[in-house]
C-alpha positions as CSV (number, residue, x, y, z in Angstrom):
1,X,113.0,108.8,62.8
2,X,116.4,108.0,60.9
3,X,117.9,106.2,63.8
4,X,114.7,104.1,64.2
5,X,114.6,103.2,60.7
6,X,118.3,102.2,60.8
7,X,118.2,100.4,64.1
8,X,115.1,98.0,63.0
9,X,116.7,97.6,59.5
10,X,120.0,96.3,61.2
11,X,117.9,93.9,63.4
12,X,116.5,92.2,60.6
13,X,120.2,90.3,59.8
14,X,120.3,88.2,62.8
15,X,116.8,87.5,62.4
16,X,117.5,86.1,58.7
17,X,120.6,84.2,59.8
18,X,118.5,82.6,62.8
19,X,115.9,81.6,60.3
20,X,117.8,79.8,57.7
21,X,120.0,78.1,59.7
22,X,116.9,76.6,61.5
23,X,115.5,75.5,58.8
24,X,118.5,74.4,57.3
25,X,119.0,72.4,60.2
26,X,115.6,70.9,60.5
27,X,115.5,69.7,56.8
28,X,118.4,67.8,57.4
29,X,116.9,65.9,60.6
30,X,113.7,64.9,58.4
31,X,115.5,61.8,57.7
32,X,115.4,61.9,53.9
33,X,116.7,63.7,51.2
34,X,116.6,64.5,47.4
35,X,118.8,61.2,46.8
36,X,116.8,58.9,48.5
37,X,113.5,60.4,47.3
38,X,114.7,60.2,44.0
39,X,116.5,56.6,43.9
40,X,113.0,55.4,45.3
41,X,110.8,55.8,43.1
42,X,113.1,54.5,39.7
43,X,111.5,50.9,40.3
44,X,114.8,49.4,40.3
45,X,117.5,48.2,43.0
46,X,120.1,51.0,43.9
47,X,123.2,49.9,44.9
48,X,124.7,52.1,48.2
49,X,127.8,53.5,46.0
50,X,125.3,54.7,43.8
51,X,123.8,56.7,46.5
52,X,126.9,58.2,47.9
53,X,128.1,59.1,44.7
54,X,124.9,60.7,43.9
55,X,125.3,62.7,48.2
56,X,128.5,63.6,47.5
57,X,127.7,65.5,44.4
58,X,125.2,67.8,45.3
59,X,127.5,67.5,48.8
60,X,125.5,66.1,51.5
61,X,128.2,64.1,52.3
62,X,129.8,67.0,54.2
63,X,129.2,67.8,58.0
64,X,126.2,69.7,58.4
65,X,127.5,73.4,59.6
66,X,130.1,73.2,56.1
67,X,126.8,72.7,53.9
68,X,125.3,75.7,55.7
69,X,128.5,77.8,55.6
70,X,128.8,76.8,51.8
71,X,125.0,77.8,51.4
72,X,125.2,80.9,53.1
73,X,128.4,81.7,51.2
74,X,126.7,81.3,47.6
75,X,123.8,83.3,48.9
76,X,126.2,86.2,50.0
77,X,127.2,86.2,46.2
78,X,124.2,85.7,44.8
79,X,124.2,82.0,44.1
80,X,121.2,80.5,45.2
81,X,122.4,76.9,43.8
82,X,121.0,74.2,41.4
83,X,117.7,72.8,42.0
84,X,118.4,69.0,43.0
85,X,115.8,67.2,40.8
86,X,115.0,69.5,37.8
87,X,118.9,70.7,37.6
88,X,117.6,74.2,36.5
89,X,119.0,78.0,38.4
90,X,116.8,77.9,41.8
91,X,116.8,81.8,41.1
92,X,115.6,81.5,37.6
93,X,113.3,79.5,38.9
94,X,111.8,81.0,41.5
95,X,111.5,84.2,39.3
96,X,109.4,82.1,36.6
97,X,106.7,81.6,39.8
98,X,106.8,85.2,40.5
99,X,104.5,86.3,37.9
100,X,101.5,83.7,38.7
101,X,102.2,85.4,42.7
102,X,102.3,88.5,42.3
103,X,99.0,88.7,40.2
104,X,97.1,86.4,42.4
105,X,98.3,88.6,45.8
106,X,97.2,91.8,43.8
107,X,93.6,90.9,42.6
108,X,92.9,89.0,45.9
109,X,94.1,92.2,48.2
110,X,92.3,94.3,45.7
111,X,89.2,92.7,46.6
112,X,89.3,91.9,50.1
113,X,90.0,95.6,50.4
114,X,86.7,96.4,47.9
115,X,84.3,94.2,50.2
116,X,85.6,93.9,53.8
117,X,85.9,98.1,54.4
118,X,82.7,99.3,52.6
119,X,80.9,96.4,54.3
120,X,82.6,96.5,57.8
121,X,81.8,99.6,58.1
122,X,78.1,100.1,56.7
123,X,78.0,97.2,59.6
124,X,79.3,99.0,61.9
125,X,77.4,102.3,61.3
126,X,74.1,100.1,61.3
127,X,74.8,98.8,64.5
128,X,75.6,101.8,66.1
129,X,71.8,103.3,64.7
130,X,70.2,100.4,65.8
131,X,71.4,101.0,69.5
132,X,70.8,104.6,69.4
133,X,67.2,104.8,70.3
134,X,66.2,107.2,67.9
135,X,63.9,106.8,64.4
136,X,62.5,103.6,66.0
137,X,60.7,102.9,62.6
138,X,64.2,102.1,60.7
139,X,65.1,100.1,64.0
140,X,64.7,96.9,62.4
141,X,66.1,97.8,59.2
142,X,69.7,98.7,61.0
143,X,69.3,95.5,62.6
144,X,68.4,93.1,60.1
145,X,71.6,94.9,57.9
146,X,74.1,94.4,60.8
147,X,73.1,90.7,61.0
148,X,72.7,90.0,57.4
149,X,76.5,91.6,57.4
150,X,77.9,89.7,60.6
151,X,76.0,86.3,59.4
152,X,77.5,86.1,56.0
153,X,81.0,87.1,57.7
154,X,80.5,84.1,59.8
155,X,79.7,81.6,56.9
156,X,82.6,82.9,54.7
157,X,84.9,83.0,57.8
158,X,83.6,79.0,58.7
159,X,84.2,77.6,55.2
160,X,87.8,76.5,54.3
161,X,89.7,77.2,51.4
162,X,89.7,73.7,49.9
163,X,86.2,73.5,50.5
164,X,85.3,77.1,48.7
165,X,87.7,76.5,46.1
166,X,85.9,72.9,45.4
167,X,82.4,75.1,45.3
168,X,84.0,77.4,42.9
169,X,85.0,74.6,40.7
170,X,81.4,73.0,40.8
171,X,79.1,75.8,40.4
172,X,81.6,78.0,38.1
173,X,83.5,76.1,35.7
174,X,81.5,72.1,35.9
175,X,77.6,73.7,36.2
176,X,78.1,76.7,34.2
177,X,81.3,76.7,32.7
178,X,81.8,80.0,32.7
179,X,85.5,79.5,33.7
180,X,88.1,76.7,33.0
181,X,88.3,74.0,35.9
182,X,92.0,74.2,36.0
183,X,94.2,77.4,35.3
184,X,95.8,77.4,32.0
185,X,99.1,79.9,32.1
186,X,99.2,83.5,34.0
187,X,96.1,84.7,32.8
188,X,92.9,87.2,34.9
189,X,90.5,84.3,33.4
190,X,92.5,81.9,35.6
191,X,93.3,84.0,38.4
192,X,89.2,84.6,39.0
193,X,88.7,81.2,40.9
194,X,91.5,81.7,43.1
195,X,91.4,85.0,43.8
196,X,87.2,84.4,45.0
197,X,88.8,81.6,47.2
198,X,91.0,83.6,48.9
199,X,89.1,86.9,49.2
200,X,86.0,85.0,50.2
201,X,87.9,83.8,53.6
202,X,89.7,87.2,54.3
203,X,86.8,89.2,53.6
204,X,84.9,87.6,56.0
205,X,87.4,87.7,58.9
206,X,88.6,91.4,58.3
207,X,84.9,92.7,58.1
208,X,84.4,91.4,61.7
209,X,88.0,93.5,62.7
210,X,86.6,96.6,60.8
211,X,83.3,96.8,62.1
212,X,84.8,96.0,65.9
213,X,87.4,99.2,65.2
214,X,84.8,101.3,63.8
215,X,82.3,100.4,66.5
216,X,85.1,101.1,69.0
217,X,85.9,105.0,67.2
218,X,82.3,105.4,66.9
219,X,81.7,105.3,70.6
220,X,83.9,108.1,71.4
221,X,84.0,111.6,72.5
222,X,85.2,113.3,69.1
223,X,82.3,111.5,67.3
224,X,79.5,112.9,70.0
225,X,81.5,116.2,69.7
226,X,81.2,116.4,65.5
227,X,77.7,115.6,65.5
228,X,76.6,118.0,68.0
229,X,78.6,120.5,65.9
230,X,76.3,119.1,62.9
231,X,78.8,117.6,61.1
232,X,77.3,114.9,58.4
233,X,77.4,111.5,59.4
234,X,78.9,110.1,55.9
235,X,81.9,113.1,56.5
236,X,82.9,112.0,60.6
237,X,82.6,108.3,58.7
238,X,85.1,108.9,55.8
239,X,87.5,111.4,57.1
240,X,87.4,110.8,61.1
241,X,86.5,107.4,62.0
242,X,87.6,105.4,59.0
243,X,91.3,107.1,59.4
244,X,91.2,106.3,63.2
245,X,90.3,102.8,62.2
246,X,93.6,102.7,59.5
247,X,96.0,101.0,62.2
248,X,94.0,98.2,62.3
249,X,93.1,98.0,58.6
250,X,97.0,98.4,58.0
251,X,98.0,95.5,59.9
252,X,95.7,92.9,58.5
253,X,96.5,94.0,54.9
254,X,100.3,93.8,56.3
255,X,99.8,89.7,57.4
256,X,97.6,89.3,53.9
257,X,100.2,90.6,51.8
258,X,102.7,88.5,53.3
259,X,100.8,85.4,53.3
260,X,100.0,85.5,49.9
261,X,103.2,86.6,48.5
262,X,104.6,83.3,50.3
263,X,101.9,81.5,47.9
264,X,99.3,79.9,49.2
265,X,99.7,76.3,48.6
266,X,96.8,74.4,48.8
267,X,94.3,77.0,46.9
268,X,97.5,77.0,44.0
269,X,97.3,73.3,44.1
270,X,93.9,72.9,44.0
271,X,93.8,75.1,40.9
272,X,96.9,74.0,39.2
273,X,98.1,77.8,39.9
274,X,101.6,78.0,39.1
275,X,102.7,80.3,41.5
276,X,105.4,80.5,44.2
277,X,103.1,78.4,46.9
278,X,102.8,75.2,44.1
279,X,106.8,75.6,43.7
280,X,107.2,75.1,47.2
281,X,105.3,71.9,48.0
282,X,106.5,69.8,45.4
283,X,110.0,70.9,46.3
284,X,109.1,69.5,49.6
285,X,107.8,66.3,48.4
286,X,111.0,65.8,46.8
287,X,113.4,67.0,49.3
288,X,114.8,69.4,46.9
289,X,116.9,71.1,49.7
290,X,118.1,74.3,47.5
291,X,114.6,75.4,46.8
292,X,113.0,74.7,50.3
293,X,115.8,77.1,51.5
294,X,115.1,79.5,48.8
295,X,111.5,79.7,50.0
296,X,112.2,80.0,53.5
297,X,114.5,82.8,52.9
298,X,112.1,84.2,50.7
299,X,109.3,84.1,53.1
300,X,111.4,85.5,55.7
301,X,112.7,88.3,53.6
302,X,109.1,89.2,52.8
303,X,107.3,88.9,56.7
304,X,110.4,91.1,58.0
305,X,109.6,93.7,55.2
306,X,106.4,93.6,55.5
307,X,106.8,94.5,59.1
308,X,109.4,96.9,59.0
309,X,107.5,99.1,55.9
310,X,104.0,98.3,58.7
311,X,105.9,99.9,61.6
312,X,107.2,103.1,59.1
313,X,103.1,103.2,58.0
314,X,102.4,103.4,61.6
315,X,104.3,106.2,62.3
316,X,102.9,108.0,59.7
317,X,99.5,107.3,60.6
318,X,99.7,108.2,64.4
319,X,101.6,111.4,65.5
320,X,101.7,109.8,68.9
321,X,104.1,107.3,67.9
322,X,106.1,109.8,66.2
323,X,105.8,112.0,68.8
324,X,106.6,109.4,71.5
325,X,109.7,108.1,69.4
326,X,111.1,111.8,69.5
327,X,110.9,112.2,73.1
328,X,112.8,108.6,73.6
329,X,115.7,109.5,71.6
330,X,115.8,112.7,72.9
């Protein structure tokens, strides 16, 4: 278990050093930079010595593998470098957004979590009466429930973000004004819109994966087997099928987390949501090279930790795997 841990910890380095030099290299092919972006839009003639004066400053006058070597070099000591257009610490920075993330990611998984499972499941179970050809009177009930379920899964899972989010807006803050139009600051007032937006779409598209993997448990042998024993249907639900189901609940919260803790830039713009996601696009917009890399490193750091801490869950989960990963080394 030790060595396994250690050997997909180590493999995570080259994967990092792959990434940012990738993406280092591709920002540099664009075409533009922060210089020219910025020297555009002043309204006025620029003469060229300007604009090498103003490259060879923030030093993209040098080759391109000694900017890299010279990032990679201040990241190894903690120096993330100076944001190109506002001048500010790219780290400070980047942990002013944090906040705004972190709260956004924690209220939408919160709820995803609080709709898709309860739902995907009573879907699931539904179904499964439906098809059993007993009580033929509730027949129709289990029915209608499964596609009342699977057609508002469908609707949520059809709608984009921008388009929810615009919904939200209309009906929520214009209509009723029950909420503010815009976020104002780090606030749970301002994080309700947002967090809707997001947990609408992902509830919608993990209830479909939970019902499928609890459709799949319910159709086996150890589920016959408990309720020929006369085990309650609620218990083989809660502490059998719903833990055999946990590897695939597990792994879409793993791809969720990461997404969101990346920010999610179009519901943060759309809301005025100051967050990590927001950070990034208008760094893009303005070719500020230090915090594009920042977030790419970022959202590599988190996808590769996400995965590894997945992997350790799933070994925790499944004694197979542990099992299976005991008889390899040995």
């Amino acid at each position: 278990m030790k060595r396994y841990v250690l050997q997909r910890f180590l493999s995570l380095f080259p994967v990092l050093l792959g990434i940012t030099f990738l993406s280092f290299t591709l920002m540099r092919l664009a075409g533009s930079d922060a210089v020219t972006e910025m020297y555009s839009n002043v309204g006025a003639a620029v003469s060229q010595e300007t604009i090498d004066t103003a490259r060879a400053k923030f030093g993209l006058d040098k080759p391109l593998f000694l900017q890299y070597i010279s990032w990679l070099g201040g990241i190894l000591t903690g120096d993330m470098g100076t944001s190109y257009v506002s001048g500010r610490d790219v780290f400070d920075t980047f942990l002013s957004k944090l906040p705004a993330t972190l709260l956004l990611t924690t209220t939408s998984i919160l709820l995803t979590v609080a709709v898709s499972i309860p739902l995907g499941v009573l879907s699931a179970a539904a179904r499964k009466k439906a098809g059993t050809g007993r009580s033929s009177s509730l027949h129709p009930l289990y029915s209608l429930t499964d596609a009342v379920i699977r057609g508002a899964s469908f609707i949520g899972n059809s709608m984009p973000n921008f388009f929810v989010a615009l919904l939200l807006m209309h009906f929520l803050a214009v209509r009723l004004g029950w909420l503010p139009v815009i976020s104002v600051g780090v606030t749970l007032e301002g994080a309700i819109m947002p967090t809707l937006t997001l947990a609408i779409a992902m509830s919608a598209k993990y209830l479909r994966q939970v019902r499928a993997a609890v459709l799949d448990e319910l159709s086996k042998d150890y589920v016959l087997g408990a309720k020929a024993r006369g085990v309650p249907e609620m218990v083989i639900l809660t502490k059998s099928v719903l833990r055999s189901s946990l590897m695939t609940i597990v792994t879409l919260l793993a791809l969720s987390i990461g997404s969101l803790l990346g920010g999610t830039a179009i519901v943060e713009t759309i809301f005025m949501w100051d967050g990590v996601g927001k950070l990034a696009v208008d760094a893009i917009m303005m070719r500020d090279y230090p915090l594009i890399q920042a977030y790419v490193v970022w959202m590599a750091v988190i996808y590769m930790g996400v995965n590894l801490v997945t992997d350790l869950l799933y070994l925790v989960l499944d004694p197979r795997l542990r099992l299976g990963g005991q008889h390899d080394g040995a």
